[in-house]
Each structure stands twice: as structure tokens, then as C-alpha cells.
N, C-alpha and C positions, 0 to 999 in steps of 0.2 A: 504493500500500500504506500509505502512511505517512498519508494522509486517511482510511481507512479503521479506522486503528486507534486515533488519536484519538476518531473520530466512534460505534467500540466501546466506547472508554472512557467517553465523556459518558455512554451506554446504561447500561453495568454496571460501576459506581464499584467500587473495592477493595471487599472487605469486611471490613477494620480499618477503627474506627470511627475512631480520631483520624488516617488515612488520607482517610477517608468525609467531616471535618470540614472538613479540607486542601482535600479534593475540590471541594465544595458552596465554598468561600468564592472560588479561583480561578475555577472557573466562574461567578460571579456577578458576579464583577471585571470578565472577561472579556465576556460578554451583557449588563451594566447600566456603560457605560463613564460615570464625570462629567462633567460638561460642562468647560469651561477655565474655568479663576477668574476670569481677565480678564470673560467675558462676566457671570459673577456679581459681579462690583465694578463693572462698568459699570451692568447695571439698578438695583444699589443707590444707587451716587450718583445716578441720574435720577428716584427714587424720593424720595432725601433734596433734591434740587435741588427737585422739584417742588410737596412738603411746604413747604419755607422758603419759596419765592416766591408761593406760596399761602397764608401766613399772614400775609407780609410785603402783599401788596394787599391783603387781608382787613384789616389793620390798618390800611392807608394810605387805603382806602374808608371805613373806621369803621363795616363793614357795619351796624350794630345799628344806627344812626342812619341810615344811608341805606334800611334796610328801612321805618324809620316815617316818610320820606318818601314813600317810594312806596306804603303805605298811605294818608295824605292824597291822595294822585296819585290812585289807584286810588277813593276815597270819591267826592271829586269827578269822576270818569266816571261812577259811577255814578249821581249826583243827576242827572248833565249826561244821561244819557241816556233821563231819561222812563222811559217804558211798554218801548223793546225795549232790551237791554245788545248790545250787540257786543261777545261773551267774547274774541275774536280779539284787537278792536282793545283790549281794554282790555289784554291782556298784553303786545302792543307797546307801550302808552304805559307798562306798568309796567317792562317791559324797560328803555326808554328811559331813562325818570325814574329810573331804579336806575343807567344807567351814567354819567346826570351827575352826581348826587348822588356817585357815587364818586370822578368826577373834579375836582367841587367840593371835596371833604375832602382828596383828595389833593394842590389845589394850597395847602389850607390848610396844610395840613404840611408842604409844601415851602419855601413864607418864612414859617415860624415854627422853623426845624430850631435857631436860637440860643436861643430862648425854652423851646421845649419841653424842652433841655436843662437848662434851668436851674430845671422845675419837676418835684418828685418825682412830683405824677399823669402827667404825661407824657414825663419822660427814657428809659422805655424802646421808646419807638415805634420804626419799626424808621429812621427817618433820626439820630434822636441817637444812637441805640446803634449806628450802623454795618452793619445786619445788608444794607440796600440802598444801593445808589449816590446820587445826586441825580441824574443822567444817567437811569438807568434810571427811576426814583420820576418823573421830567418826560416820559417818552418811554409809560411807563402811565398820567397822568393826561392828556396827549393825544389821546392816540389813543384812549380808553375816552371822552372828552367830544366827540371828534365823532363816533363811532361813533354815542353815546346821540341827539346832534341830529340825525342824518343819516336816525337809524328813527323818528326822530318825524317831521320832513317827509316821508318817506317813504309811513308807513303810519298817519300823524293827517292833520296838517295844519300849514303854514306857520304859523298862529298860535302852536299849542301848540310847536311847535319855536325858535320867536323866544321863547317864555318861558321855557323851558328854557334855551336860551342867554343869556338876558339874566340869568337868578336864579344863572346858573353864572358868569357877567362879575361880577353882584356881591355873590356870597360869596365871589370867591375876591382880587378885583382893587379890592372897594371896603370890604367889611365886615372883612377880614384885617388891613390894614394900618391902617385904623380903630381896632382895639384898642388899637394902641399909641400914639391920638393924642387920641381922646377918647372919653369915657364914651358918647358917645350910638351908640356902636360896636351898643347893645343891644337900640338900636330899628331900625334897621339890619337886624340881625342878626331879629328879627321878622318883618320885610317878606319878608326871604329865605326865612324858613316860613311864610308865609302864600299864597306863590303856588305851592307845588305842586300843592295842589285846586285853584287857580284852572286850573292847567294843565291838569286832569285833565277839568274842565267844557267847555272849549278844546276838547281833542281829541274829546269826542264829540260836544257842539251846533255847533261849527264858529263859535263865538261868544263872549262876554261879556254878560252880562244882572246886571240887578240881585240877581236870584233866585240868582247863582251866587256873588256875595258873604259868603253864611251862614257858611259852614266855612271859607273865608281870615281872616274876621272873629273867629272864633272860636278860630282859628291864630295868629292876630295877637297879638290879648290875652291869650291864655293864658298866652305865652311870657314877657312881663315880670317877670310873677310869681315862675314856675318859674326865670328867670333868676338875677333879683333872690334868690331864696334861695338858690341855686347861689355867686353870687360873695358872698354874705355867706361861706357856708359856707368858700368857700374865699379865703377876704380874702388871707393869707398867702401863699397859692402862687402865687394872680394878681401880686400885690405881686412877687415874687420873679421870676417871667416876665417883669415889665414890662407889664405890659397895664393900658391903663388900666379901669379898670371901676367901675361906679356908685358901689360899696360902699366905695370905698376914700378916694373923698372925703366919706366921712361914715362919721365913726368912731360914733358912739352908736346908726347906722340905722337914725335917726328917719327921715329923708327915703327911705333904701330901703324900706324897711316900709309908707310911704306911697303910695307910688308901687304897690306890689305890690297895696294893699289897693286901690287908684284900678283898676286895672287888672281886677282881679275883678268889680268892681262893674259895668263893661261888660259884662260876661259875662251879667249877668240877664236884660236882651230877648231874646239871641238865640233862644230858644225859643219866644217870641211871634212875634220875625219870623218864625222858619220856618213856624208855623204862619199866619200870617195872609197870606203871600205864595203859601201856597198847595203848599211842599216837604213841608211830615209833617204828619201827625194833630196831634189837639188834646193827647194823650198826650203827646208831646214836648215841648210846649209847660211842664205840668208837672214831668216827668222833668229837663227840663235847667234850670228854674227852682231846683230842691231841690237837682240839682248846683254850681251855680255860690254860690248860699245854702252850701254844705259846704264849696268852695272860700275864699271870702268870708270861714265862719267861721275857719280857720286866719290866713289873713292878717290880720284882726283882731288874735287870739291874738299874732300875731309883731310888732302895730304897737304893742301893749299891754305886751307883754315880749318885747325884743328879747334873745333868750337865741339858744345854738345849738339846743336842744331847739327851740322855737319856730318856728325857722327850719329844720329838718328836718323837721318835722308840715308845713308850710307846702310844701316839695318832693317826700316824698312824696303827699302832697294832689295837687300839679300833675301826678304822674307816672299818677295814678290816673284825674285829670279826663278828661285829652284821651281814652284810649280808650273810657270808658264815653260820653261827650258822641260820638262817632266811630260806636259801636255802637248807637246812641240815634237820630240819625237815619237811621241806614241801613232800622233794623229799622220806623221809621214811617213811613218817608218813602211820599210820594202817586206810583207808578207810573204814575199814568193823565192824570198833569196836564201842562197844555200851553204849559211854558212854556222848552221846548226850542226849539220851532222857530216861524218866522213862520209860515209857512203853518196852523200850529195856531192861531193868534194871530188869524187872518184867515177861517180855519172858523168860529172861535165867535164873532166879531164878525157874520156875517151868518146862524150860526143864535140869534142872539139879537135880529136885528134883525127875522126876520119875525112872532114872538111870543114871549107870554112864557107859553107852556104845554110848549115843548120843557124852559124851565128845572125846571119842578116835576116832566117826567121825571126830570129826571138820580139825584134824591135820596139827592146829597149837597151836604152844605152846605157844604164847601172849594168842592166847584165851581161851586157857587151864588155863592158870594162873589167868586172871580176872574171870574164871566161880569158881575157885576155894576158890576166894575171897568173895566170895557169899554165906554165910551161910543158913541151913533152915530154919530162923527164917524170911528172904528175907528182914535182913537187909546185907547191902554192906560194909566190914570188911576197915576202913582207912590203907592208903597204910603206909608202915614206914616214917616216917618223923621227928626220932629221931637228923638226921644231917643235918636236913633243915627248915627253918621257915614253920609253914603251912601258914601264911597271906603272900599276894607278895610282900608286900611294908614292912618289918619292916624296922621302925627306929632306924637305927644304934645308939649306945650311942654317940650324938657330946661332940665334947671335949671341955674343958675350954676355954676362952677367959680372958686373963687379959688387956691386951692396947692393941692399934691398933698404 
């Protein structure tokens, strides 16, 4: 009886409205019960834990700078793969190159956690400020840098996987502890970004060639520049880090300024090399002449009037160079040429050796020039490199240091 006369009541509520009010809020109590707080304070903290630790690797990756590594990673597969891309394998190699580059920043901040405290751009990372462990900050840049080498041998190749690991031994174990010993930490620190394309070449021709040099080279030299007006800009705060850096043994930055305007200057062939080895049109060849000429001119401007205006025209200059020079070859580059693989190298050596009417098919004149560079002996003739290093990395001569 008594279920019965509840279950009459839910049907036909009082009919007194502030009864009817009463009614309807119990009833609602009662069919829409809250969950317990507990479980609502529990997904809130796993919400806010996962927020923190996620800005906190996000800041110890320095993702914005490991992203425009793995662009270079990603340009050089591209060059490196000729006429077909392997979209798969290039986003393994960008995966890869993505989680050493995280784990290379990460072990930089980990022996710099004194330093970076002592400079106002970087006291609030998340190791001086306390928001992560050091235990924890060593056990993510671990485990995320073999992770990154383990999917490159895996699904590249031993090659590209030994340069990933070798550019993550030294940015993190040679070029780190460098800064604080001597200036030439900078060139160093060049070498380190000029081999992500080489790696990215790596994983998809299964090689190194001279052809794959262009964008390391171009990686290489850019960065001195772009450096060099970076630690003018911040003389003070390097100073105050303790880091030794260019700029700070030369206070008038005549010799910085020099060096930056030196370093542009190599910038001019590489448009001719690319074209004439046979990677982009004759367009690029142009295009990246008139860029590196833009480049060129600021650093002048900053060797001429060592001001900070000067030397921020000159940084944002560098910040502008590398992607339009990046999107310059990509968008010219020769998809049909064969300087990926031997066995392409060994095709056109013997369809050039039975005449020379196959070549006035081809017509075009890039590939008219590398067939040409192909002797009958089916060795492949080295391009001129009288006005350019053949290794991508040389080491500039650094200059004397007497005090600091």
C-alpha cells in the first residue's frame, strides 16, 4: 500500500502551488542524485596535474625550437627522396627528430638549472622556478631521446638514427657545457643545426652525397649570424648567466659584426650550387641569391653601426631568411633527378654511353648537365667547389680571447 501511494503521489502532485514547488524540487533530488565530491576533486586534480606537466615538457622540449628542427628534418627527406616521398617514413623521421630535439633541450636545461636562474629570459623555466623535479625533468629527457632513436633505427635506418644520436650527445654533452668555457660554444652550436637535414637526407636515400650538403650548409651559416645578433642583443643577460659568448669579448662589436657579415657572405653560392648540382631550377638559383644579398644587407648595416636597432634588423633578417630560403627550395627543387640512388647513377651512365641522341630527348637542360657530368669510365665528375667548402660544417678560424 504504502508503494503504491507514493508512486500516486509522483502521478498527481498537491494542487497548492508552493506544495506543487516543494513537490517538483524533492522529486528531482530524489531521480537526479550528484555524484560524490570526492570523484569530482579527483578528475579535477588529474585535469590540473595533466595541464602542469604538459606545459612543464612543452617548456623543457622548447617545442617552438624543436618544431623548426624537425622542419629542416622533414626538408631534407624531402630533397633526399627524388621523384617518390615516402609520406609514412617521413613522419617517422619527423616523429623521431621531434622527440630528440626534445630530449636534447631538455638535457640543456637540466645542467644549466644555476644559470638559467640567474638570467631574467630564463628564471622562469619550469626547473628554476621549481614547478618540476630534476628526477623527473632526467627520467623525460631519457626516455623521450631513446624513444626518438629507437623509431629512427627502426623505421629509417641505422644511419639517420646514429645522427640523431650523435647531434643529441652533442648538444646536450658537448655544446652545453661549452658555453660556459669558451666563445667558440657558437660554432659548435651551428654544427648541431646543420645536421638535422643532413639526417632527414639519411633516412630517405639511405646515404650521404655531396648533393645533400645544400640545406646543412645553408643551416650552418645562417646560424652565426642570427647568433651573433642574438648575444649582442643580449650581452647582459649572457654576462649574468655566465656563459661565455662571442659578444662579450668584444665590447665595440666590431669583430661580432664581422664575423656575422663573413658568414652571410657564404650564403651567396648556395643557390648556384643547388642549381648547378642539379637539386632546383635555375629560379632558385636567383631567388636565394637576392635573399642572402637582403641578408648581407643588414649585416653590413650592423658592421657599419653597431647600434641595438642594427642588431635587431640584422635578427629579425635571420628569422625571416631561413624559412623563405626553406620554402625556396622545396617549391623548385628537380623531383625527377637522380641523385638519390646508385643504381640511378648507373642507368644514366650506360644510357649515355650508347649515344648521344637519348640526351637531346630528355629536354631538359638540369639533366642534360648532370648526364654530362658523367664520364665513360661511370665515375661521376665532382661539381666545382672551388668557392665553397665541400664538408657543411667547417670550422670557421675562432678568434683570440685574451680576458673576459
Amino acid at each position: 500500500m504504502l508503494r503504491r501511494k507514493s508512486l500516486w503521489k509522483l502521478i498527481i502532485p498537491p494542487t497548492n502551488s508552493t506544495s506543487i514547488l516543494t513537490h517538483i524540487r524533492s522529486t528531482a533530488t530524489q531521480t537526479l542524485p550528484l555524484p560524490p565530491r570526492t570523484a569530482i576533486a579527483n578528475t579535477t586534480s588529474l585535469v590540473t596535474a595533466g595541464r602542469h606537466y604538459g606545459r612543464c615538457y612543452w617548456e623543457l622540449s622548447k617545442a617552438r625550437l624543436s618544431m623548426l628542427v624537425v622542419a629542416t628534418s622533414g626538408a631534407g627527406y624531402v630533397l633526399g627522396s627524388g621523384g617518390a616521398i615516402d609520406y609514412l617514413g617521413l613522419s617517422y623521421t619527423c616523429a623521431g627528430t621531434m622527440m630528440i630535439a626534445a630530449a636534447a633541450n631538455s638535457l640543456n636545461q637540466i645542467f644549466e638549472i644555476k644559470n638559467d636562474a640567474k638570467m631574467k629570459r630564463t628564471m622562469r623555466r619550469p626547473l628554476p622556478s621549481g614547478r618540476i623535479t630534476l628526477p623527473h625533468a632526467v627520467m623525460w629527457a631519457s626516455s623521450v631521446g631513446a624513444a626518438g632513436t629507437a623509431l629512427l633505427a627502426w623505421k629509417a635506418n641505422m644511419l639517420a638514427a646514429g645522427l640523431g644520436a650523435s647531434n643529441l650527445v652533442l648538444y646536450a654533452f658537448v655544446y652545453t657545457p661549452l658555453k660556459q668555457i669558451h666563445p667558440v660554444n657558437t660554432w659548435v652550436g651551428a654544427v648541431v643545426g646543420a645536421i638535422p637535414p643532413l639526417l632527414g637526407w639519411a633516412a630517405a636515400s639511405g646515404s650521404i652525397s655531396l648533393n645533400g650538403m645544400i640545406l646543412p650548409a645553408a643551416l650552418y651559416f645562417w646560424q652565426i649570424p642570427h647568433f651573433m645578433a642574438l648575444a649582442y642583443l643580449c650581452r647582459e643577460d649572457y654576462a649574468a648567466g655566465g656563459f661565455r659568448m662571442f659578444s662579450l669579448a668584444d665590447p665595440s662589436g666590431h669583430r661580432t659584426a664581422l664575423v656575422a657579415l663573413r658568414n652571410c657572405l657564404y650564403l651567396l653560392p648556395l643557390g648556384y650550387l643547388a642549381y648547378d648540382w642539379g637539386i632546383t631550377s635555375g629560379w632558385f638559383c636567383l631567388e636565394s641569391t637576392l635573399l642572402a644579398l637582403a641578408i648581407t644587407g643588414t649585416a653590413a648595416s650592423f658592421y657599419v653601426h653597431r647600434t641595438t636597432e642594427t642588431a635587431r634588423r640584422m635578427f629579425h633578417a635571420s628569422l625571416l631568411y631561413l624559412p623563405v630560403f626553406m620554402s625556396g627550395i622545396m617549391f623548385h627543387r628537380l623531383s625527377n633527378n637522380e641523385h638519390v640512388s646508385v643504381k640511378n647513377s648507373e642507368a644514366l651512365v650506360g644510357y649515355t654511353s650508347t649515344s648521344e641522341a637519348p640526351i637531346k630527348e630528355l629536354g631538359n637542360s638540369d639533366q642534360q648537365k648532370k648526364a654530362k657530368r658523367v664520364d665513360r669510365s661511370g665515375r661521376q665528375r665532382r661539381p666545382p667547389v672551388a668557392f665553397a667548402s665541400v664538408a657543411p660544417f667547417p670550422f670557421l678560424p675562432a678568434p683570440s680571447y685574451s680576458s673576459y
